[in-house]
N, C-alpha and C positions, 0 to 999 in steps of 0.2 A: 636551442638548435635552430638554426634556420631552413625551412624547407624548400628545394624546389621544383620550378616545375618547366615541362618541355621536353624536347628532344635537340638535343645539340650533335649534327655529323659533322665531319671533315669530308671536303670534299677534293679527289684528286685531279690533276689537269694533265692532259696527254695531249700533243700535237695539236692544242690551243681548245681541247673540247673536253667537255667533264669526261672522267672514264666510266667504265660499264659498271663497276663496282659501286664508283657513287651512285649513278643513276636506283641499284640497287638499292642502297641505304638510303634515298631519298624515299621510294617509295614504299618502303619498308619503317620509317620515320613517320611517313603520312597516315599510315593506318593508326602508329600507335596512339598521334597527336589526334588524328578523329575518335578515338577510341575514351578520349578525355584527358591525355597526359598533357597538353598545356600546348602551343606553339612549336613546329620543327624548323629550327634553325641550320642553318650549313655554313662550318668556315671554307673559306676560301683562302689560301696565299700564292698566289700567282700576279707576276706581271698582267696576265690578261682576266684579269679575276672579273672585271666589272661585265663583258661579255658572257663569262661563264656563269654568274650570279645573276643574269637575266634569264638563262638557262634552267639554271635551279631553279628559280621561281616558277617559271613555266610548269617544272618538273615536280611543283609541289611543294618546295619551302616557303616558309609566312616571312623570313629573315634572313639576309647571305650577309657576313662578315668578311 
């Protein structure tokens, strides 16, 4: 069985900005991944994603997809 490790959210985009929700699960992410769970990750699929994933990072993800 292969294990792994991290935290992987989805991240939404409303009127070109993360929504309130993500921001939520970003930093609700961050605790766990301080906490020793591995890396938190955020996907992103949006046209304006690479704006929005400088965002998340600011917001606390190690990784935006």
């Amino acid at each position: 069985m292969t294990e792994y490790g991290g935290i992987l959210t989805y991240g939404e985009v409303r009127a070109g900005r993360l929504s309130p929700v993500s921001l939520e699960l970003l930093g609700l992410g961050r605790a766990l991944a301080d906490a020793g769970t591995g890396d938190l990750s955020m996907v992103l699929i949006d046209k304006r994603a690479e704006s929005c994933g400088r965002a998340a990072i600011a917001y606390g993800a190690d990784r935006v997809s």
